[in-house]
Structure formats: C-alpha cells, structure tokens
N, C-alpha and C positions, 0 to 999 in steps of 0.2 A: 504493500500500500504506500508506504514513505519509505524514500532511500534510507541508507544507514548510514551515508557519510553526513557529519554535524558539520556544517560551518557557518561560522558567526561571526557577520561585519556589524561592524559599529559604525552608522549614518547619520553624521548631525542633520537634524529634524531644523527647519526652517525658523525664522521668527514668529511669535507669537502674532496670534490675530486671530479675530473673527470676521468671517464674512455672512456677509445677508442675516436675517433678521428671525435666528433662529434662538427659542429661549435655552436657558439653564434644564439638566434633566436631573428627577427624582427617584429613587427607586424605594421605594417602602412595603416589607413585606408583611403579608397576611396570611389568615389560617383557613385552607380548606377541608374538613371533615369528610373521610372518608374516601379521597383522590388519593390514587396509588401514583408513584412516582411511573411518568410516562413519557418516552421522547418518541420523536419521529411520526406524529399521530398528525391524523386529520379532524381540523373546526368548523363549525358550524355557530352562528348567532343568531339568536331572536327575543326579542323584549326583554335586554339584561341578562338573559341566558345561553349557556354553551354546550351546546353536544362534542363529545370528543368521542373520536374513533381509532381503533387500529394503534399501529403504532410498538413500540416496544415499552416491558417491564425493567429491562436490563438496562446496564450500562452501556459501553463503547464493544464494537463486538471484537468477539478473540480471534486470535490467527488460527487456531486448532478447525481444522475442515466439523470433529466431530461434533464441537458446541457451539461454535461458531453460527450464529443466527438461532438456535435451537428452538423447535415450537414452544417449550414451557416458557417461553421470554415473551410470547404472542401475547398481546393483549388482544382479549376475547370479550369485551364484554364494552357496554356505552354506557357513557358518564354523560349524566346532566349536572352543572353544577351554575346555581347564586351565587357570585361574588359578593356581592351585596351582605346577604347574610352567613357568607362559607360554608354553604349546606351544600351537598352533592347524591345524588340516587343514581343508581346502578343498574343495568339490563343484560344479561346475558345473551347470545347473539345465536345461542345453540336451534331457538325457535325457526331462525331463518332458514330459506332453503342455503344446500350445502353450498354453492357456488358463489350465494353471497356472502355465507360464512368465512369462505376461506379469503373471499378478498379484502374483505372487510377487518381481517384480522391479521392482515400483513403489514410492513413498514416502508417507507418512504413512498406511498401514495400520491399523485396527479392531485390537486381535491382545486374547487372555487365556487363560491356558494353566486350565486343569483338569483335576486329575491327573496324567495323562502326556501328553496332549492338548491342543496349543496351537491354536487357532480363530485366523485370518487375515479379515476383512474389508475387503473396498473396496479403495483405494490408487487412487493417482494419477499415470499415466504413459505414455508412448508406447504405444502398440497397433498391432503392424503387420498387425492382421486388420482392425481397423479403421480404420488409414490417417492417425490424430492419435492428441493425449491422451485418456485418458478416465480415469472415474473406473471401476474396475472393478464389476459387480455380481453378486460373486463371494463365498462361503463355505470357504478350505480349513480341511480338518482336519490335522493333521500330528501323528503318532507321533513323539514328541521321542528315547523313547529308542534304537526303530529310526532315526531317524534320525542319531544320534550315533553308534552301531553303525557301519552302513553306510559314513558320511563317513571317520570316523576307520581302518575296515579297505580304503575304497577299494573297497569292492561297489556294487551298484545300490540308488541311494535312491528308486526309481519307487514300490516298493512302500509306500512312507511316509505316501504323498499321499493324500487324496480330495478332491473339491471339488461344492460345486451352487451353482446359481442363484438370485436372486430380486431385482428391481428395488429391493426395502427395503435390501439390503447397499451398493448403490453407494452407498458415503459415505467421505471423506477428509478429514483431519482432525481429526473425532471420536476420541471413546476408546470401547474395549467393555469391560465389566467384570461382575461378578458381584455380586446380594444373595442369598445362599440358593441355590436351584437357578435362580434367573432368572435370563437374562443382559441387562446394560440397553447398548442401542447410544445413547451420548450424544452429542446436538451433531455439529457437522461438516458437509461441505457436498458436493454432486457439481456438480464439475469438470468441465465436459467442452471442448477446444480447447485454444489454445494461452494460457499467463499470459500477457498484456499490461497492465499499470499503463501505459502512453503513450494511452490514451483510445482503441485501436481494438476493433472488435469481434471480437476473433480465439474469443471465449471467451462460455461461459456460465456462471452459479453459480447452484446454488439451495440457499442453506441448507436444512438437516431442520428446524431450530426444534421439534426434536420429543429427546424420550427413549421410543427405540423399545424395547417388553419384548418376550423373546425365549424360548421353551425352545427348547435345544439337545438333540436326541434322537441318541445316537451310542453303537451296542451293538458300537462294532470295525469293523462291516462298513458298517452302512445310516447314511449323516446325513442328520437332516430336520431341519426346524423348525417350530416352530408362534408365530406373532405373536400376542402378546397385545394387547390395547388401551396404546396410545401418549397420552405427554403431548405436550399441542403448546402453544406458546407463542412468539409471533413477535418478542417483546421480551427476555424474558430466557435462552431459551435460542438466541438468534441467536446461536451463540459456534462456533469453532473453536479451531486450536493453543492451547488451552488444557491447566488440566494435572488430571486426575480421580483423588481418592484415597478408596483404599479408608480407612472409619473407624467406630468403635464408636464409635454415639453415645452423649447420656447418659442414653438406657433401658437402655443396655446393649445394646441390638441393633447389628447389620450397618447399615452406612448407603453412601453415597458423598457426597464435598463434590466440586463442580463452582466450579472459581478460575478468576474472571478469564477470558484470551481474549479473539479480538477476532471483528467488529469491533461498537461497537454502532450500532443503528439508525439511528442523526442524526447520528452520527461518523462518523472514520475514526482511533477511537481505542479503546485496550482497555479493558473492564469493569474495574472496583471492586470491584463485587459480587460473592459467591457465592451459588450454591444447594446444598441439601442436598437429598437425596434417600435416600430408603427405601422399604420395602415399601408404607408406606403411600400415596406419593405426592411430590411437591417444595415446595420452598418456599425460596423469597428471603430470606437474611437483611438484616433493612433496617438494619440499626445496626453492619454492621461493613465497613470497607474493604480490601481490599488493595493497598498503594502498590506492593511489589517483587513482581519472575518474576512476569509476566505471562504472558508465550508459554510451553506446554511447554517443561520441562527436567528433569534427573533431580530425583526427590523420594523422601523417605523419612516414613515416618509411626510413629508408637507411641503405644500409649495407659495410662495409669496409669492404676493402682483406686484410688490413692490419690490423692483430691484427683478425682477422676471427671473424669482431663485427657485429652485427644487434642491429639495435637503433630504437626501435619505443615509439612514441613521442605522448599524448595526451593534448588537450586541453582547461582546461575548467571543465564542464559539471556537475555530482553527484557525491557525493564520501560518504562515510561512515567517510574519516579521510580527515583532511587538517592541514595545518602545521600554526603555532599561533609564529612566533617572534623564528624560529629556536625547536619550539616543536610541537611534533605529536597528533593532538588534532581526541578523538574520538570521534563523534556525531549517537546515532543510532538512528535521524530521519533520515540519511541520507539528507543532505542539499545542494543543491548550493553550488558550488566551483570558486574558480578564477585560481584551480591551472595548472601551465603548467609542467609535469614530464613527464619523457623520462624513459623506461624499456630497458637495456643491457643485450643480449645473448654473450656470449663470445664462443670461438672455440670451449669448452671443453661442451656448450649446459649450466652452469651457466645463470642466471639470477640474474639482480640486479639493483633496482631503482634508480632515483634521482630528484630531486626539483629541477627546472631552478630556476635561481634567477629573474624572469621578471613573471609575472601572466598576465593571461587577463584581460583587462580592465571595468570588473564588472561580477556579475554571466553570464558569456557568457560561452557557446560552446557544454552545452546540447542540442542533437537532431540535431548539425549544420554538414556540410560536408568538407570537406578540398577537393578542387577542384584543383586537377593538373593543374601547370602550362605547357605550353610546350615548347621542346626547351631543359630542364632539362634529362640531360643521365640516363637514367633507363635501370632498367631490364626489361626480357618479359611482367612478372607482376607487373610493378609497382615501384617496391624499388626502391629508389634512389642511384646510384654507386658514394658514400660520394668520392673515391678516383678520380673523372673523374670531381670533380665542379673546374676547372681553374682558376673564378673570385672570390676576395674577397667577394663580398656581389654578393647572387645568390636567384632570386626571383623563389621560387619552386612551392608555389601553395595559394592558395584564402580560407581564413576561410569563410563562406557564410552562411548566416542566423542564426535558433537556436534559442533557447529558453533565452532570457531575461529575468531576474527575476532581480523582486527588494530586495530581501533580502535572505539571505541564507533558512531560513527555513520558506516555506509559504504552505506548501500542505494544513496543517488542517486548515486554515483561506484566504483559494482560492474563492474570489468571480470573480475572472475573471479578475480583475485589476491589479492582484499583477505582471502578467509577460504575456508578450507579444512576437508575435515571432516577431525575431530579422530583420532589416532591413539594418542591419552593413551588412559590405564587409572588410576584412583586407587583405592587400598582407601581405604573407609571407615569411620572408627573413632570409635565410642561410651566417652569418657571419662569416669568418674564423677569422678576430682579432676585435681590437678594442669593445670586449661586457663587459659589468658590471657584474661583478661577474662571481663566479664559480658554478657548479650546484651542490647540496648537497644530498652524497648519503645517504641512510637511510637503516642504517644498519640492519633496525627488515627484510628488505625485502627479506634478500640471509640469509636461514636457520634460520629463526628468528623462536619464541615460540609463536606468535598470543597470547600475555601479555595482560589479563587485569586485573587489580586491583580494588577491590570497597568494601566500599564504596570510594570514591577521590573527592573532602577532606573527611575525617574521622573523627575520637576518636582515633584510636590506634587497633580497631579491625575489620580487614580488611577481605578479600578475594581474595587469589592471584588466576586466573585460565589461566593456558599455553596450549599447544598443542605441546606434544613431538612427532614428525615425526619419531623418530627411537628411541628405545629402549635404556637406558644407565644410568649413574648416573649421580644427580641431585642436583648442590645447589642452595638455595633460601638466598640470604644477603641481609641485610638494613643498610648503612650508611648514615651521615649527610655530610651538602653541604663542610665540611672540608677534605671528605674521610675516617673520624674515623668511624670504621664498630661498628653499635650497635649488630646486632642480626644476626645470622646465621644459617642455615641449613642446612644439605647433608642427602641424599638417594640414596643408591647404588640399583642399577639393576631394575630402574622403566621399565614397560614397555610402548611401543609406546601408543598414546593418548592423550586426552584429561584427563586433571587432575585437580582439583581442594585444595585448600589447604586453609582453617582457622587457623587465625595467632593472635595474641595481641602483642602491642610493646607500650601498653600506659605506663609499668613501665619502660622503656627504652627513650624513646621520650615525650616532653610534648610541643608540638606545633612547627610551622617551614615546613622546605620543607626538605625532604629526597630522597633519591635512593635507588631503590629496584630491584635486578637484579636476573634473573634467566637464569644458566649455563648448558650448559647438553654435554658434548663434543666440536663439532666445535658451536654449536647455541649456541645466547647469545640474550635475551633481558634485557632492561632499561627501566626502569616506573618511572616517577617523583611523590612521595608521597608528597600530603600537609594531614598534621594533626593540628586539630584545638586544642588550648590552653584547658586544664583540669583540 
C-alpha cells in the first residue's frame, strides 16, 4: 500500500496570512448513546436526523490476506441517531432481501442523497453468494425519511429499499455526486478477492480512470438509469480514497474539485494535483498543489461572493506531508495526520492552501464524514453561503466516526490494535472572531516546484529534484541561516518537467542548517538543508 522507504524534507511553509473571508473553526465534542464506532459508512439527512449505513467496525485494515477486510468488521445493521439529544436506534439489515444485505453492509460505498432519496453504489466486501470479496454492482435507493420512521418506531424497514443492476456501479472507493440533474460516479476502483499488499495474487483491481455521467430516473416506484458518455483518463483520474467536493466555481456555476488520492501511475504515492470538473467537462489544475488530507476525511466547503472565494476545508485523515513546528515535513509512508487545512479558489480559478492553526484532536478524520448540520444557508448542492452566516459562532455540521489510530505510522506493524474506528462525535463551529491564531499559507502550494532534496540531513552531496510546470529559466541557491548565499546556479530555457540535479557544497558548508531555493519565473520553492559536520 505505502513504500517502505521514509524520507523526510523539511519545507519552510510561507508567511503567514489569511485569505478570503473565511471564519475561525470549533470543534467540541458530544455524546452519542449507543453508536458503535464506524468508518467508511454511508449518510443520509432528514429533519435533524441521520441514517448511517454500511461501512466498517474496525480500524485501518491489516496487511494479513486472512483478516484483512474480515466480515465480523461489517457493519450490519442502520443507525438513526439525534444529535440534538445523542439518542440513537438501531435496525438490523438481516430483514432485507440478500442482495441488499450484502451491499448495504460493505465499505467505501458510491452514496449522495437527493431530496429524501439517498442512492448507494458499489462497496467492497465479503459476498456469501458469491463465496469472496467483491466489489458490488449494485444501485440502492433508500427512502431516508421512511427509513428513520420505521428504525426509530421498531417497524419493518423492507419497505424502504429498492435496488438494480448494472456492471458500470461496481466501483469502491470513488465518490458519487451531483452537477444539476446529473449525477457524476468519480474515480474508484472494482475490487474483486481478497486485499493482499504481501505480493500474492489473492486479488484483482481495475481502476475506472473514468468520470462516469449518470441520470438517475426515480418516480417512488421504478429506478432506472440512463449513462451518459464518460470521461476517461488513465493518468489523472487513476485516483481512489480521495476526497470530492461539491463547489461554485468562478462563473458562478455548480462544479466538483476532485483532491489528491492515490495511487499514481509510477508510484505508490498520493497525487498533488487536483481536477475540476463541471458540466462542461474536466480539467487539471497545473499550478496548484496539495501537501495535506490526502486520503478521504471529513471536509466542509463555503463559498463567498465576496472576493468570488470557494474554501474547502479538510480534516484530519493521511497525508504524504504534515507540518513539524511551522515546517513542511515529508513522510513517504504516508502517515496519520492531525492536520486541519482549508484549499482557496479565488475568482481568477487560482488555488492556494493553508494550515489552521487548531488540529484534531489525535490521528482523527480518516474514513470519517462531516455531516450537515441544518438550519445553515446553503447552496442547491451543499456549499455553504460564508456571506449569509448572521451569528458569530454558527454550528454547521458533525465530524462523525473514522478511523482512530494511535500513532502516525502503523500500516507495517497492524495487528489490529493499533486503531480502531472512531466513536467521537464533534460539533463543528464557524467563528467569525475571537479564534487563536491565523491560518498559515504554504506557499510551495500556488505554483510551487514539488522540491525534494536528498539525501536530508547529508554530507554536502545532495540531490535537488523539482517539477517545472512550464518551460523557463532556472536558478538553484544555497544560503546559511544569516542569508549569506554560499552557492548558486542558473539555467536559461529549461524545459517543462521533471528535473533532476547533482550538487556538492561540502567545500562551501561544513555542518549547520541551510536554505536551498529553486526559482523558475512566478514559482519558487524553499527546502530546509541540515548537513552533518565533516
């Protein structure tokens, strides 16, 4: 799943600042009664209340082929729960016929509610019809508020259900979501066997590499579908557990940003990049990066008219990079994060990250959901209208479940103990004053060079390698913590790419911490050098 080799750059993170007109964030936790800890599941909302489905008991799963996903981790059963008043009622799913059963009780589910109507695709999990895992290729419908009815009075929820067929659903991983009346099935993969990361063949995967378009035809009784023509792209939408948010762009329309995710193509490491998508079509942003929340985690989004800003906000979950005391630290197990950073589109379609100054409150928000509050003025799909919140402190929505881990880096010494799915609840609160600190933008993210240096620490004989997104001339300098530059470099009219450079600066430097920056026009990145004594 993640390389074994560890390496870790230290990237000074830009100056401080805030952009656009986003508030302070709260997190304060509450108690809910009788909710098992659950990651990976699918929601449902209606009148203050939440149906949860599917999903896992467990932690982070093990490398072992034989427990590895194991049915007894299935969460089998639906959860209605008040926030309100932290009460929750329970339903076993065994009533359903078997096919719903089984999909309904797998993990990383398709799911997106419209209306009263939350739609279920795919998921990934034991099948005792057919005998292994699989990834299901399956469509339910589900009646959210018959089914909150039923659960919470203890009647039959059979009536609730419908479900159909169609080989385009088997996919796990992905996200489903809505532009308009379409519904787009994003990224994701079908699964089918046992997970094995130890190199046997117990398993297959085939990425979709596609953004499948969809109408959803559903009058109460009959659900059909009809597939529109799909984008397909084997490069940049190779992505799963990533994280899809709904956003107005800066025409003003409906759009989705697709973050990060893994794995990519020549790696076995998560994307950078994002894509945007709209009605019209997708597109790569080539000038912006994202370091932190990498893997799905809960996320929340809002857009101002003012300043024509979209803020989407993640929290938590894997990353490739977390930040170390004001520095951009790189790990390529990919580990547990606490971090909580928000991504800035601006009118002009720019993007550009930032570090809240508050984290979660332990490796939390892998796998977890950010559940709408209501009451909070939204758009059709969701955004939040930053310019319409009236009250200082405005409680917008619920972090709920996810993955728990006790330390940041536990894949390769997963016996099952290390993390557990989460049992937390936190409200989440929109402060316009009164917060601690400012959030800190990281400048490698808008036009940076994807900087890494190594060895770090060193000798003096290093390996700078960048990624110039557009063609141009090139300098590479080294100075010490005074700003006196030891060593420098320029190169007129490289072209776009990845580049690689072999350097020594042991007869210039003999131990200490230095800066090393590489320049190419508007991009710039910062790498913090330690060189050990010689």
């Amino acid at each position: 799943m993640f390389k074994h080799i560890l390496l870790v750059l230290a990237t000074i993170i830009g100056a401080t600042g805030v952009n656009g007109q986003w508030p302070g964030v709260v997190l304060k936790p509450i108690s809910v009664t009788g909710l098992p800890g659950l990651q990976s599941y699918v929601y449902g909302t209606h009148d203050g209340k939440w149906v949860i489905i599917g999903g896992r008991t467990d932690g982070l799963h093990r490398r072992q082929p034989s427990v590895s996903f194991a049915d007894a981790g299935n969460n089998k059963f639906v959860y209605v729960v008040d926030p309100a008043t932290g009460t929750s009622w329970s339903a076993s799913l065994t009533s359903l016929p078997v096919s719903i059963q089984e999909q309904l009780s797998t993990t990383n589910m398709e799911f997106h509610q419209r209306d009263t109507i939350l739609y279920c695709i795919g998921g990934y999990g034991y099948s005792a019809t057919a005998g292994d895992h699989i990834t299901h290729d399956k469509l339910t419908a589900i009646n959210v508020p018959c089914l909150i009815e039923a659960v919470v009075s203890g009647g039959p929820i059979a009536g609730c259900f419908r479900q159909i067929s169609d080989p385009a659903f088997a996919v796990t991983g992905g996200h489903l979501d809505r532009i308009y009346d379409v519904f787009y099935l994003v990224g994701g993969n079908k699964f089918t066997g046992r997970y094995n990361p130890m190199g046997g063949a117990s398993y297959t995967q085939e990425y979709t590499n596609q953004v499948r378009k969809l109408m959803i035809h559903d009058d109460g009784t009959t659900l059909s579908v009809t597939q529109l023509p799909s984008y397909t792209d084997a490069t940049n939408l190779h992505r799963r557990d990533y994280n899809l948010v709904a956003q107005i762009m800066p025409d003003g329309k409906e759009g989705l940003t697709m973050f990060s995710g893994v794995f990519q193509p020549t790696a076995d490491l998560p994307f950078l990049s994002c894509v945007n998508i709209d009605s019209a079509g997708y597109v790569v942003n080539p000038s912006f990066s994202q370091y932190y929340n990498h893997y799905h985690c809960a996320n929340l989004v809002g857009y101002s008219v003012t300043g024509n800003e979209m803020h989407s906000m993640f929290f938590g979950g894997i990353a490739r990079y977390y930040d170390s005391a004001g520095v951009l630290v790189q790990d390529d197990n990919v580990p547990f994060v606490k971090t909580i950073a928000r991504v800035v589109r601006d009118g002009a379609g720019a993007m550009t990250e930032y570090k809240l100054p508050v984290e979660m409150p332990g490796y939390l928000g892998a796998s977890a959901e950010l559940i709408p509050a209501p009451g909070v003025p939204r758009y059709e799909n969701g955004v939040i209208k930053l310019d319409d919140l009236t009250s200082d402190t405005t409680l917008v929505g619920y972090v709920v479940g996810g993955i728990n881990s006790s330390a940041a880096n536990i894949f390769f010494v997963n016996t099952g103990t290390e993390s557990v799915a989460s049992t937390a609840v936190y409200e989440v609160y929109l402060v316009k004053s009164g917060t601690s600190g400012i959030d800190r933008k990281n400048e490698q993210s808008k036009d940076g060079l994807d900087l890494a240096v190594y060895p770090n620490p060193g000798d003096g004989a290093i390996t700078v390698m960048y990624n110039l997104r557009k063609g141009g001339d090139v300098t590479i300098a080294i100075a010490d913590v005074t700003g006196r530059e030891l060593w420098r470099k320029s190169v007129a009219g490289m072209e776009a790419g990845v580049h690689k450079v072999r350097l020594s600066i042991s007869d210039q430097a003999n131990g200490g911490t230095y800066f090393l920056t590489v320049t190419s026009g508007g991009q710039k990145s910062v790498q913090k050098l330690v060189l050990e004594s010689h």
